[in-house]
LUMLUMDREN-2810 file (N, C-alpha, C; in Angstrom, 1 decimal):
<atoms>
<atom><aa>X</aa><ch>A</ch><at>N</at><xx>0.9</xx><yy>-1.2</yy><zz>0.0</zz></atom>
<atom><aa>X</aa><ch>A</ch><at>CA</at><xx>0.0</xx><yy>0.0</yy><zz>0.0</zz></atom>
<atom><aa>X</aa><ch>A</ch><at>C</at><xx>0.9</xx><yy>1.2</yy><zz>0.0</zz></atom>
<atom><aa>X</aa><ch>A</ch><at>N</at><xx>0.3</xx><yy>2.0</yy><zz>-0.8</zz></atom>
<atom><aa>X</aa><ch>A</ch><at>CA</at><xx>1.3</xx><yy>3.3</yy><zz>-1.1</zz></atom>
<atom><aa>X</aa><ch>A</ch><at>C</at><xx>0.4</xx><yy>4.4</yy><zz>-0.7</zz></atom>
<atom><aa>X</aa><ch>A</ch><at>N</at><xx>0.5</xx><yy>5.5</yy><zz>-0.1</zz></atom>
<atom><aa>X</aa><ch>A</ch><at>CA</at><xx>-0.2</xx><yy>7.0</yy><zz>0.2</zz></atom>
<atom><aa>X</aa><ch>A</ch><at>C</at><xx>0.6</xx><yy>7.7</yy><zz>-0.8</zz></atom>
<atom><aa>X</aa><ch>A</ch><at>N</at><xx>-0.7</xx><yy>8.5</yy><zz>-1.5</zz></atom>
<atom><aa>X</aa><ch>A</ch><at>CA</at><xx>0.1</xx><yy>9.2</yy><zz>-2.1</zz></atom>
<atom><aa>X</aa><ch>A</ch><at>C</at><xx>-1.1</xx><yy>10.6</yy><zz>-2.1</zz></atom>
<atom><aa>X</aa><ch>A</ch><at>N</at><xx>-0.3</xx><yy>11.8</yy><zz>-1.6</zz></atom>
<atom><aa>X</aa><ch>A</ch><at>CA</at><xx>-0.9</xx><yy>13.2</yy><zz>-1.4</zz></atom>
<atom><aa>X</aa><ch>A</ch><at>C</at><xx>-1.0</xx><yy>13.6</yy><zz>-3.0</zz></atom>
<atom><aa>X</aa><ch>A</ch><at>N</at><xx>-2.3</xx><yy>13.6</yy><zz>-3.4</zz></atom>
<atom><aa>X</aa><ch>A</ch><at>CA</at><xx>-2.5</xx><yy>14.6</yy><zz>-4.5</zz></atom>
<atom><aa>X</aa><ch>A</ch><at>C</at><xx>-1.9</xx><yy>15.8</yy><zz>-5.0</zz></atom>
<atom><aa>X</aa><ch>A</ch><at>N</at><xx>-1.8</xx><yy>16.6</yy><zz>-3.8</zz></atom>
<atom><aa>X</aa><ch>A</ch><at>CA</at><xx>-0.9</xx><yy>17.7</yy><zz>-3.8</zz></atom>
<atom><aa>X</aa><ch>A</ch><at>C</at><xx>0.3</xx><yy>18.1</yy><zz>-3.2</zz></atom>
<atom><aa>X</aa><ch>A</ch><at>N</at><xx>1.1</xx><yy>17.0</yy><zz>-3.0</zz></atom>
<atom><aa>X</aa><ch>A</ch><at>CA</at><xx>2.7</xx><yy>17.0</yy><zz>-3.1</zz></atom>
<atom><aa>X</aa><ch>A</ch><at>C</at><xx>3.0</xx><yy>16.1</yy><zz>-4.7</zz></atom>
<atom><aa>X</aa><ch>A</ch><at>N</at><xx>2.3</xx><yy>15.2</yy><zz>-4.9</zz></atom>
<atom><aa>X</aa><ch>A</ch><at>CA</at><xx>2.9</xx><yy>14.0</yy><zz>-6.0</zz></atom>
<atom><aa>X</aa><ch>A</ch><at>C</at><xx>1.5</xx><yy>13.7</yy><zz>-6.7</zz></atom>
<atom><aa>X</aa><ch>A</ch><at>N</at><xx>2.1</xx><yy>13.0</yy><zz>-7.8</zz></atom>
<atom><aa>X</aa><ch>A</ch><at>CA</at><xx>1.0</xx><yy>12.5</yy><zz>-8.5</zz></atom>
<atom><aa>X</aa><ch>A</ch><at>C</at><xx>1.3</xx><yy>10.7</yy><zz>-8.7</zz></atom>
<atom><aa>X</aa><ch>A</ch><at>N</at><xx>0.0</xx><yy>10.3</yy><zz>-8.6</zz></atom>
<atom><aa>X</aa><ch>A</ch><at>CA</at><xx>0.5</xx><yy>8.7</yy><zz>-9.0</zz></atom>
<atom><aa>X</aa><ch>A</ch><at>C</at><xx>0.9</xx><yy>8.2</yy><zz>-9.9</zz></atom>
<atom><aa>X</aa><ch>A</ch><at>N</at><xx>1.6</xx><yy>7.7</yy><zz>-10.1</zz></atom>
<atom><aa>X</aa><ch>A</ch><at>CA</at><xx>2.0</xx><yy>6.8</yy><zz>-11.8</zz></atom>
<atom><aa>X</aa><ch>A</ch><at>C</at><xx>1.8</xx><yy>5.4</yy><zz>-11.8</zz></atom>
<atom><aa>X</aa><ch>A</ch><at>N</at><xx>0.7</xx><yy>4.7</yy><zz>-10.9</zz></atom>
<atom><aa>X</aa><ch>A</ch><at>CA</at><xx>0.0</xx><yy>3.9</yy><zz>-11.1</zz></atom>
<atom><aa>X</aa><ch>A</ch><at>C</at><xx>0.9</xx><yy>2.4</yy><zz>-9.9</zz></atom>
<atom><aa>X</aa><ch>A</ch><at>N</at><xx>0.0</xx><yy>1.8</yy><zz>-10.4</zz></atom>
<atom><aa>X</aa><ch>A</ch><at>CA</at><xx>0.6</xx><yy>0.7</yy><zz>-9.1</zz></atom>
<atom><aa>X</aa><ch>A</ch><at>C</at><xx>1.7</xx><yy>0.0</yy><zz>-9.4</zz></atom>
<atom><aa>X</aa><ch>A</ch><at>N</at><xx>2.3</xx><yy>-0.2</yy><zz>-10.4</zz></atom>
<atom><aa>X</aa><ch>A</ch><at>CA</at><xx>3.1</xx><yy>-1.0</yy><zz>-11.0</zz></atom>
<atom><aa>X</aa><ch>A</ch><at>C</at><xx>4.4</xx><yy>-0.1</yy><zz>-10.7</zz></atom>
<atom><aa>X</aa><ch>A</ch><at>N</at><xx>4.0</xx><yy>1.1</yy><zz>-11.0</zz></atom>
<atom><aa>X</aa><ch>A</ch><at>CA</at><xx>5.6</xx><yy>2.0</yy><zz>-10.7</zz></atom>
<atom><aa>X</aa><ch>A</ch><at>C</at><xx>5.9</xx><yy>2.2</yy><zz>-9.3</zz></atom>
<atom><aa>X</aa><ch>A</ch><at>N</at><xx>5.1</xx><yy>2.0</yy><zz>-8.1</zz></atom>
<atom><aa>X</aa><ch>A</ch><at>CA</at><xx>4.6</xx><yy>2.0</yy><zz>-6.5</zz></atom>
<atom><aa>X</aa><ch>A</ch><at>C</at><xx>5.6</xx><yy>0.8</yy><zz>-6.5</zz></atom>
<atom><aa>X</aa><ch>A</ch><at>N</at><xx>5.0</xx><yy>-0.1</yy><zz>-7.4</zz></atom>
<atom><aa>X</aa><ch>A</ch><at>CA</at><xx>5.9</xx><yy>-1.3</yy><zz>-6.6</zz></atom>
<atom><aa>X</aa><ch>A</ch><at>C</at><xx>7.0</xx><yy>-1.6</yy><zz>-6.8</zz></atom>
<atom><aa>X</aa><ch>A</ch><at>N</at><xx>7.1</xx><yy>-0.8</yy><zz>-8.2</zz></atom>
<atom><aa>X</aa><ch>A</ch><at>CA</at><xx>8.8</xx><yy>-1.0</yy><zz>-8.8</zz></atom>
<atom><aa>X</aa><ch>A</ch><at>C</at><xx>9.8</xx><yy>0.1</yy><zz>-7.7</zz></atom>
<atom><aa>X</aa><ch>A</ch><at>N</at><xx>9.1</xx><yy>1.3</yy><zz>-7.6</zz></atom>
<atom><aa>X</aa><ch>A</ch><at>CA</at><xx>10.2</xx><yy>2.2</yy><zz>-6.9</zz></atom>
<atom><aa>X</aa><ch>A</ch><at>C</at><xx>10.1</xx><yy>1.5</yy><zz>-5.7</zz></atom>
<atom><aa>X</aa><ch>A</ch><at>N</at><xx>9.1</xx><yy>0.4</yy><zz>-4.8</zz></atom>
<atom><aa>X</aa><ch>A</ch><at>CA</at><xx>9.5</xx><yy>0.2</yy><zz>-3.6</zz></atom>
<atom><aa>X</aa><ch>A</ch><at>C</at><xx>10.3</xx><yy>-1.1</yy><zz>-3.7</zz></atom>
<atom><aa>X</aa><ch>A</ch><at>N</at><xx>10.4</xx><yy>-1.5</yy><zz>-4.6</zz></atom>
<atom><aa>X</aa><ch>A</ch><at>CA</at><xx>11.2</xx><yy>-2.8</yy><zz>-4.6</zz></atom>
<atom><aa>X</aa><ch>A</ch><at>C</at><xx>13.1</xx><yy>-2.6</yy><zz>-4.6</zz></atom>
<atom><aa>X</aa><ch>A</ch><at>N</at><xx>12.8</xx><yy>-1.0</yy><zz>-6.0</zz></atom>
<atom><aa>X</aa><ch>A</ch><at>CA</at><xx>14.1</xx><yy>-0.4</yy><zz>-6.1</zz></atom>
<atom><aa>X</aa><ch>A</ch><at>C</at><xx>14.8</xx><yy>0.1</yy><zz>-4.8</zz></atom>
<atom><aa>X</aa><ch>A</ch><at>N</at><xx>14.1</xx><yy>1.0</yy><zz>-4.0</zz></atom>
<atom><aa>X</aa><ch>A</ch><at>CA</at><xx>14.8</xx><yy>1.3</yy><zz>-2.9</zz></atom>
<atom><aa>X</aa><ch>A</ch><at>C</at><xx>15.5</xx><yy>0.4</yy><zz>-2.4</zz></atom>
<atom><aa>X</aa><ch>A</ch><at>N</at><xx>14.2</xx><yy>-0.9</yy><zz>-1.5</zz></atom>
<atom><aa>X</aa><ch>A</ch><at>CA</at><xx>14.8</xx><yy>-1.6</yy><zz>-0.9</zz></atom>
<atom><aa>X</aa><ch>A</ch><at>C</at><xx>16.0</xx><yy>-2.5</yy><zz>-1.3</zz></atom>
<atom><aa>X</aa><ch>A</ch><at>N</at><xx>16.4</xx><yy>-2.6</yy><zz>-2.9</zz></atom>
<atom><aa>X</aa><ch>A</ch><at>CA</at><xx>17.5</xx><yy>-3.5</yy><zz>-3.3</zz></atom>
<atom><aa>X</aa><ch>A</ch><at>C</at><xx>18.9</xx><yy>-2.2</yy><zz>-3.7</zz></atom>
<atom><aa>X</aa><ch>A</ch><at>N</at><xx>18.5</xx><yy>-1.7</yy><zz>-4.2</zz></atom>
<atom><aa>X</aa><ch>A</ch><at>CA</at><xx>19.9</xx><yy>-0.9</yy><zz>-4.7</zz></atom>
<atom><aa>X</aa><ch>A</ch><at>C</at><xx>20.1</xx><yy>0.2</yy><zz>-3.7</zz></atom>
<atom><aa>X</aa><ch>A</ch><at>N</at><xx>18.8</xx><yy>0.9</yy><zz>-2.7</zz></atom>
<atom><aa>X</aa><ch>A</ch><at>CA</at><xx>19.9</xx><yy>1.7</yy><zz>-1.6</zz></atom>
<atom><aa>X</aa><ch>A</ch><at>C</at><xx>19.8</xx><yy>1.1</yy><zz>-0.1</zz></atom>
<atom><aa>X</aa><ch>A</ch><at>N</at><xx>18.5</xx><yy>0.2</yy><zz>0.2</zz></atom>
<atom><aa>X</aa><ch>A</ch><at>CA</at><xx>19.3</xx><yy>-0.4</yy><zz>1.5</zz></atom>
<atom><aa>X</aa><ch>A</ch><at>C</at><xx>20.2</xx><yy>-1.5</yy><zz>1.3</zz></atom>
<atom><aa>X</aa><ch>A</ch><at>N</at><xx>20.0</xx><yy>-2.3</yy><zz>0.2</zz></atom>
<atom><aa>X</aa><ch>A</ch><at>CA</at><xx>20.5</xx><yy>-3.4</yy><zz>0.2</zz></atom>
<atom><aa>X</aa><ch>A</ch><at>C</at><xx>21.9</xx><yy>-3.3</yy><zz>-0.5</zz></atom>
<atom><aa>X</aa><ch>A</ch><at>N</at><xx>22.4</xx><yy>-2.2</yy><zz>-1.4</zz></atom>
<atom><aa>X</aa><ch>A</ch><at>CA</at><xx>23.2</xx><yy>-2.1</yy><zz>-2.1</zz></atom>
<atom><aa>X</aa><ch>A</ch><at>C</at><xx>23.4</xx><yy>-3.1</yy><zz>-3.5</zz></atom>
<atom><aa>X</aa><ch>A</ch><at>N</at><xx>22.4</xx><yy>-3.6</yy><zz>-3.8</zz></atom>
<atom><aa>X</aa><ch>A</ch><at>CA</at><xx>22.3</xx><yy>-5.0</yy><zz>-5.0</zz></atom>
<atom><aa>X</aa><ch>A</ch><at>C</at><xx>22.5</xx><yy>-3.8</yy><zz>-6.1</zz></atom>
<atom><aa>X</aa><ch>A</ch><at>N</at><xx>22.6</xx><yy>-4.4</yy><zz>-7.4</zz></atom>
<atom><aa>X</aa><ch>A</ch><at>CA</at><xx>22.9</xx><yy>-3.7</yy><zz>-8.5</zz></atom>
<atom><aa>X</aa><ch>A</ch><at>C</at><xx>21.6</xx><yy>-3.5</yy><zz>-9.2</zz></atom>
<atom><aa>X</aa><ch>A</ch><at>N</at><xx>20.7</xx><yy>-4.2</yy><zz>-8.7</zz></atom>
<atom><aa>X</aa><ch>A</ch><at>CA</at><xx>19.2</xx><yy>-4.3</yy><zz>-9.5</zz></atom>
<atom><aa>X</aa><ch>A</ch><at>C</at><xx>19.2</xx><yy>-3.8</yy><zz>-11.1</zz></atom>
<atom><aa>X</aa><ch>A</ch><at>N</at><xx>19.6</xx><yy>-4.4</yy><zz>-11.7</zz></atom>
<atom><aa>X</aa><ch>A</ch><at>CA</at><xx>20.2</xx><yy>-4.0</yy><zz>-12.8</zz></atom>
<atom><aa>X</aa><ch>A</ch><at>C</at><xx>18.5</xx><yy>-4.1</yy><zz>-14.2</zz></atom>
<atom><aa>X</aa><ch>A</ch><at>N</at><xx>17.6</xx><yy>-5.5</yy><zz>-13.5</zz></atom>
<atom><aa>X</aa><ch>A</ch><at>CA</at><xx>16.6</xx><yy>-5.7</yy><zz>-14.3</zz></atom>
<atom><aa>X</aa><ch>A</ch><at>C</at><xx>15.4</xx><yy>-4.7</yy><zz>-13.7</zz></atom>
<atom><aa>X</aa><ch>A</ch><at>N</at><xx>15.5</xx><yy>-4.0</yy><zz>-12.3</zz></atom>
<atom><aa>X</aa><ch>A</ch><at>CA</at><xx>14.7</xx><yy>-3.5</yy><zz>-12.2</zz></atom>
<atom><aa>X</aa><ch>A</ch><at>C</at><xx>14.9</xx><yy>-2.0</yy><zz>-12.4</zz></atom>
<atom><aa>X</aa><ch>A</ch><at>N</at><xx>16.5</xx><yy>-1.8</yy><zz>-12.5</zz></atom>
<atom><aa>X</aa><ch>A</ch><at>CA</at><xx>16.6</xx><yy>-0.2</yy><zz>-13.1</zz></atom>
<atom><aa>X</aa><ch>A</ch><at>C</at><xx>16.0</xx><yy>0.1</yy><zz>-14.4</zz></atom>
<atom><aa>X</aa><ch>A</ch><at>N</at><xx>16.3</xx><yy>-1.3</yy><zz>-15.1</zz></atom>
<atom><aa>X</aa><ch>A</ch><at>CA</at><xx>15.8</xx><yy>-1.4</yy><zz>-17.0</zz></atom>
<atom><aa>X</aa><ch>A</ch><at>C</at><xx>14.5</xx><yy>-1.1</yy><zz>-16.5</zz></atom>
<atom><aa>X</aa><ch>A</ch><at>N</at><xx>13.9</xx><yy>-1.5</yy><zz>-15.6</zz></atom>
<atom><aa>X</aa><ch>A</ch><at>CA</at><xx>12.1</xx><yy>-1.6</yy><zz>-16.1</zz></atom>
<atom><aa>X</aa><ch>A</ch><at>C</at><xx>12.0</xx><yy>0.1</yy><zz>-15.2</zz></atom>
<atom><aa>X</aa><ch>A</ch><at>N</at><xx>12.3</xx><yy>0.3</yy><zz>-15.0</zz></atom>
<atom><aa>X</aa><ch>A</ch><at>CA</at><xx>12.2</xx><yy>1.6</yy><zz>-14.2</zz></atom>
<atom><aa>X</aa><ch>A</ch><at>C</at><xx>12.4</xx><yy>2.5</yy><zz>-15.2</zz></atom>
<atom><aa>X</aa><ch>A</ch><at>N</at><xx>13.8</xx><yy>2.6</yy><zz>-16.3</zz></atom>
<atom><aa>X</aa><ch>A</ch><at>CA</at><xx>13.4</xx><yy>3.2</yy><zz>-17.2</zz></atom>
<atom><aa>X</aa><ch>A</ch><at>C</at><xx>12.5</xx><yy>3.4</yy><zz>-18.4</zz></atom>
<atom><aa>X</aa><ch>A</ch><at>N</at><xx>12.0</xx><yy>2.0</yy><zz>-18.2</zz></atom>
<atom><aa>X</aa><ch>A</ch><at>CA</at><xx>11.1</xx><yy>2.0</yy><zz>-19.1</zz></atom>
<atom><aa>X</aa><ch>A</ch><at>C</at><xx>9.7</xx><yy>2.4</yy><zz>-18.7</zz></atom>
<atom><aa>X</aa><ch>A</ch><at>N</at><xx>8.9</xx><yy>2.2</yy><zz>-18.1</zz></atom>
<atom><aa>X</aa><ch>A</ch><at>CA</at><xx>8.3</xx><yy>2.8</yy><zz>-17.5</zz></atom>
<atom><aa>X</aa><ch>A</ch><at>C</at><xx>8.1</xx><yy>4.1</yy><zz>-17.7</zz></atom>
<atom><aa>X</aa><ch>A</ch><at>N</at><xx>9.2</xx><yy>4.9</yy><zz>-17.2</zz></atom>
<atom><aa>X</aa><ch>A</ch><at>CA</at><xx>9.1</xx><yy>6.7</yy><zz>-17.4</zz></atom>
<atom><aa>X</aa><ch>A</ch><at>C</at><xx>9.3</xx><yy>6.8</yy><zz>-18.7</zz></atom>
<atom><aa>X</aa><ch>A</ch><at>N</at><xx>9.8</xx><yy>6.2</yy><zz>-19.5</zz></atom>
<atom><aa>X</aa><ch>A</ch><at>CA</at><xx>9.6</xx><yy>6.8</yy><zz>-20.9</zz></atom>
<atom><aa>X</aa><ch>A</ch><at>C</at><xx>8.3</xx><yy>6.6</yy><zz>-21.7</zz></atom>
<atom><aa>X</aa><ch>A</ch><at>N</at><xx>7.6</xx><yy>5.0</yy><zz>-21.0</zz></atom>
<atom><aa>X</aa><ch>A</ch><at>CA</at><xx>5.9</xx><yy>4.9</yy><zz>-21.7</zz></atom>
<atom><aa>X</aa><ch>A</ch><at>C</at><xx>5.2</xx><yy>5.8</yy><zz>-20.9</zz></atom>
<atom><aa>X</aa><ch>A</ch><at>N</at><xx>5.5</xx><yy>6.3</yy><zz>-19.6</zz></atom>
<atom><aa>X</aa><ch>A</ch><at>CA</at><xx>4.7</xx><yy>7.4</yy><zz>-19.0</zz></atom>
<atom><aa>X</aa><ch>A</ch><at>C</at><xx>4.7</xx><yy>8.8</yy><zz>-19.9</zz></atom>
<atom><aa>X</aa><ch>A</ch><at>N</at><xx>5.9</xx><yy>9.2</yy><zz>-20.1</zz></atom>
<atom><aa>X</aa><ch>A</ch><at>CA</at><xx>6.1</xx><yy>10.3</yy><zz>-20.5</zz></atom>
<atom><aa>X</aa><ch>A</ch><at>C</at><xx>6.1</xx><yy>10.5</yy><zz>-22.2</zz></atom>
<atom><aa>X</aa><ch>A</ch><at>N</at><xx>6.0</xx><yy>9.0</yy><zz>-22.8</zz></atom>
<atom><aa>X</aa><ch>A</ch><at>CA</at><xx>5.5</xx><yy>9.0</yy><zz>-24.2</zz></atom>
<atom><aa>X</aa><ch>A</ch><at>C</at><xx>6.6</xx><yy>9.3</yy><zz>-25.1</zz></atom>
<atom><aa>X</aa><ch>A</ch><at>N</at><xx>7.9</xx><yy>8.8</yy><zz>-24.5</zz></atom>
<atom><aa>X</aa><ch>A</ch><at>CA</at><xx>9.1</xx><yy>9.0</yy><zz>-25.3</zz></atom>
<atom><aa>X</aa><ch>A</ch><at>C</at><xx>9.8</xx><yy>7.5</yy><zz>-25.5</zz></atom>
<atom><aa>X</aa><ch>A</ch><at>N</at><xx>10.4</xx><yy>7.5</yy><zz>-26.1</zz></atom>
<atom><aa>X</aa><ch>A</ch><at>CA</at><xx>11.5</xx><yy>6.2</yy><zz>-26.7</zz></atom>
<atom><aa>X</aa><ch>A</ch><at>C</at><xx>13.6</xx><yy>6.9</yy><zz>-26.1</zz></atom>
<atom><aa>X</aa><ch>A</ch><at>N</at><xx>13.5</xx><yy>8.4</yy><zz>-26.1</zz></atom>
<atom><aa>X</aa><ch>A</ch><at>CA</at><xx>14.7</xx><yy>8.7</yy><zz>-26.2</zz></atom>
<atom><aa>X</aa><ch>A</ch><at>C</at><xx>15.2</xx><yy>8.8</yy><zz>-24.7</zz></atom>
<atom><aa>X</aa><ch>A</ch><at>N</at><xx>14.7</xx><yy>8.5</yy><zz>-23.8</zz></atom>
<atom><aa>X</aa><ch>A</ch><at>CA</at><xx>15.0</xx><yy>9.1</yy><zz>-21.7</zz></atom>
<atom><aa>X</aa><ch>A</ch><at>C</at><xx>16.0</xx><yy>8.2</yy><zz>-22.2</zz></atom>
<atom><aa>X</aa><ch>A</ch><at>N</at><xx>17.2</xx><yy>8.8</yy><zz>-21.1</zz></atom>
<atom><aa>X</aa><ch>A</ch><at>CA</at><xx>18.5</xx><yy>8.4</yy><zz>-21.0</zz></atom>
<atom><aa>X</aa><ch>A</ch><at>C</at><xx>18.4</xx><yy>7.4</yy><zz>-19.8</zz></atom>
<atom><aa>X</aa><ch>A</ch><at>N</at><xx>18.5</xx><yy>6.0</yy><zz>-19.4</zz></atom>
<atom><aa>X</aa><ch>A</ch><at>CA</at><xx>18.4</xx><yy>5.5</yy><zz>-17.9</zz></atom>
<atom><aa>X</aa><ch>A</ch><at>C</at><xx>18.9</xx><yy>6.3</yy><zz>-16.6</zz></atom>
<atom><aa>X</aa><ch>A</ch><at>N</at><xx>20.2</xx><yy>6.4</yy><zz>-17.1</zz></atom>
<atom><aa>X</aa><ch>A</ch><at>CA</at><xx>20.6</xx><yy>6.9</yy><zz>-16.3</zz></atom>
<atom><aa>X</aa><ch>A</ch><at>C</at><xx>20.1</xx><yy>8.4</yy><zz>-15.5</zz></atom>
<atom><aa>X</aa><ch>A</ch><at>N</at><xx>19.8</xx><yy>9.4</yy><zz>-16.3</zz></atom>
<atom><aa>X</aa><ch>A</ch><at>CA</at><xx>19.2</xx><yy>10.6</yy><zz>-15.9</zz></atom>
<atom><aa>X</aa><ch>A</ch><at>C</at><xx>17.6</xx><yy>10.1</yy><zz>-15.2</zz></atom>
<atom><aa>X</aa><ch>A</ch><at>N</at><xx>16.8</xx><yy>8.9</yy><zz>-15.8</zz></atom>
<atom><aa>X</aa><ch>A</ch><at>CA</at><xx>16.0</xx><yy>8.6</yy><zz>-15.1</zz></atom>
<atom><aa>X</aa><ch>A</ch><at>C</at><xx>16.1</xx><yy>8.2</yy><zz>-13.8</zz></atom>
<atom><aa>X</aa><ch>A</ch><at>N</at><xx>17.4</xx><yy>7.1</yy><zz>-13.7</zz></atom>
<atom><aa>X</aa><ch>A</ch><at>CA</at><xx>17.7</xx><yy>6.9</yy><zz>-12.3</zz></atom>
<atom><aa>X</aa><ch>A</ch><at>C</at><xx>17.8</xx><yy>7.5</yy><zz>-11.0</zz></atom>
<atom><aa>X</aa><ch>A</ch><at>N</at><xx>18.4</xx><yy>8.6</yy><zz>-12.0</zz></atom>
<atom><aa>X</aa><ch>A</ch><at>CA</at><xx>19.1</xx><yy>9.9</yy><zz>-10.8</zz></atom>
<atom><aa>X</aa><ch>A</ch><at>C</at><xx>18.0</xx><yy>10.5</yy><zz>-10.2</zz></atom>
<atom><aa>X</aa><ch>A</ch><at>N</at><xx>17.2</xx><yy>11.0</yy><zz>-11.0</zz></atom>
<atom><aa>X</aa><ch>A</ch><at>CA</at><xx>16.0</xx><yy>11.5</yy><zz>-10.9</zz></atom>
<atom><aa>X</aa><ch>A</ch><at>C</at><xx>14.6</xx><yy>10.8</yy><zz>-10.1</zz></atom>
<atom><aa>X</aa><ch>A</ch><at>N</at><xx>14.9</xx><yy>9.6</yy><zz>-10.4</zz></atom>
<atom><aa>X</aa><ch>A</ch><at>CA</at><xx>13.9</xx><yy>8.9</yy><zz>-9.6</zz></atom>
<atom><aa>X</aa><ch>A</ch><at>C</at><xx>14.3</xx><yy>8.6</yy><zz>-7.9</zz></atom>
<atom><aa>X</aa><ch>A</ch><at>N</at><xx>16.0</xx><yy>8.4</yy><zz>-8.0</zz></atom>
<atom><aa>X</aa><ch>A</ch><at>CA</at><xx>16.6</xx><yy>7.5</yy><zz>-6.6</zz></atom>
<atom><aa>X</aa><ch>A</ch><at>C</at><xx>17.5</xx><yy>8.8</yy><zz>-6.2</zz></atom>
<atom><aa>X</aa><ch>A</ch><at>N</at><xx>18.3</xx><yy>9.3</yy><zz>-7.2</zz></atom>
<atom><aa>X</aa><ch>A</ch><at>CA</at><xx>19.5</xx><yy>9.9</yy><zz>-6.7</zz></atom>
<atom><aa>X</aa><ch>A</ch><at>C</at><xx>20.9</xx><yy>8.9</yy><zz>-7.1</zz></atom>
<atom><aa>X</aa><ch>A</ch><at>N</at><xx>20.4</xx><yy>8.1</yy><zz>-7.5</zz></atom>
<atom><aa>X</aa><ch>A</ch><at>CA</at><xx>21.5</xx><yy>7.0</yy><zz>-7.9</zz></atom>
<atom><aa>X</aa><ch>A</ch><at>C</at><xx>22.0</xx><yy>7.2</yy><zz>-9.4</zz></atom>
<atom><aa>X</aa><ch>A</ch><at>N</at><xx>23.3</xx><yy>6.8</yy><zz>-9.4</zz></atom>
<atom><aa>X</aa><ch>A</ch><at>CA</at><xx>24.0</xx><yy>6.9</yy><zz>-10.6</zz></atom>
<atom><aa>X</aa><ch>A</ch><at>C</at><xx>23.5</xx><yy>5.3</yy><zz>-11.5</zz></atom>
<atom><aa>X</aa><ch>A</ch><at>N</at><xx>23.7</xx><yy>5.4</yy><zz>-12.8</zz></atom>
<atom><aa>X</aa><ch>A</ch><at>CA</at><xx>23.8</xx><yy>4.2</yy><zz>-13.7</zz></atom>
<atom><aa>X</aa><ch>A</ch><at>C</at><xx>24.4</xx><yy>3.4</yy><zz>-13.1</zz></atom>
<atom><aa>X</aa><ch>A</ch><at>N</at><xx>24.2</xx><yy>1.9</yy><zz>-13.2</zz></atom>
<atom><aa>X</aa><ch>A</ch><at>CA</at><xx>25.6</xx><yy>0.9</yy><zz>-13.0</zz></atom>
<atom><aa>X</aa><ch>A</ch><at>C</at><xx>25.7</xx><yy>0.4</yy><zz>-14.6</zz></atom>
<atom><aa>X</aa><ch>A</ch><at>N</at><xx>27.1</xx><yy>0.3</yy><zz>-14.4</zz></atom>
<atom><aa>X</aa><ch>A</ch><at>CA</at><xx>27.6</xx><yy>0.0</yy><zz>-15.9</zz></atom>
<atom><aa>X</aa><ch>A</ch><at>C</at><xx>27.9</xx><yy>-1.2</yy><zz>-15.8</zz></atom>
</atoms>
């Protein structure tokens, strides 16, 4: 279950709820490389935002604060 304030954030539906809560817990508490769930993370924001060209990496940063892993 996710809370989300209308007017701090907007939702991007349940699927991305569970991806960003899965991301946290593996790549910043757990330090894992989550490498298939960064892929789906950027994919995600680019079907959200209706583009093919988002960079991962700038998505990552943007979503976590976290750099690409290469």
């Amino acid at each position: 279950m996710v809370e989300v304030d209308g007017k701090r954030s907007r939702s991007r539906g349940d699927e991305f709820d569970c991806l960003m809560m899965e991301l946290v817990i593996s790549a910043i508490v757990l330090g894992e490389p989550a490498a298939e769930l960064r892929t789906r993370l950027a994919e995600l924001t680019a079907q959200a935002a209706g583009r093919s060209d988002l960079p991962s990496g700038v998505v990552e940063h943007s979503a976590l604060g976290l750099r690409s892993e290469s």
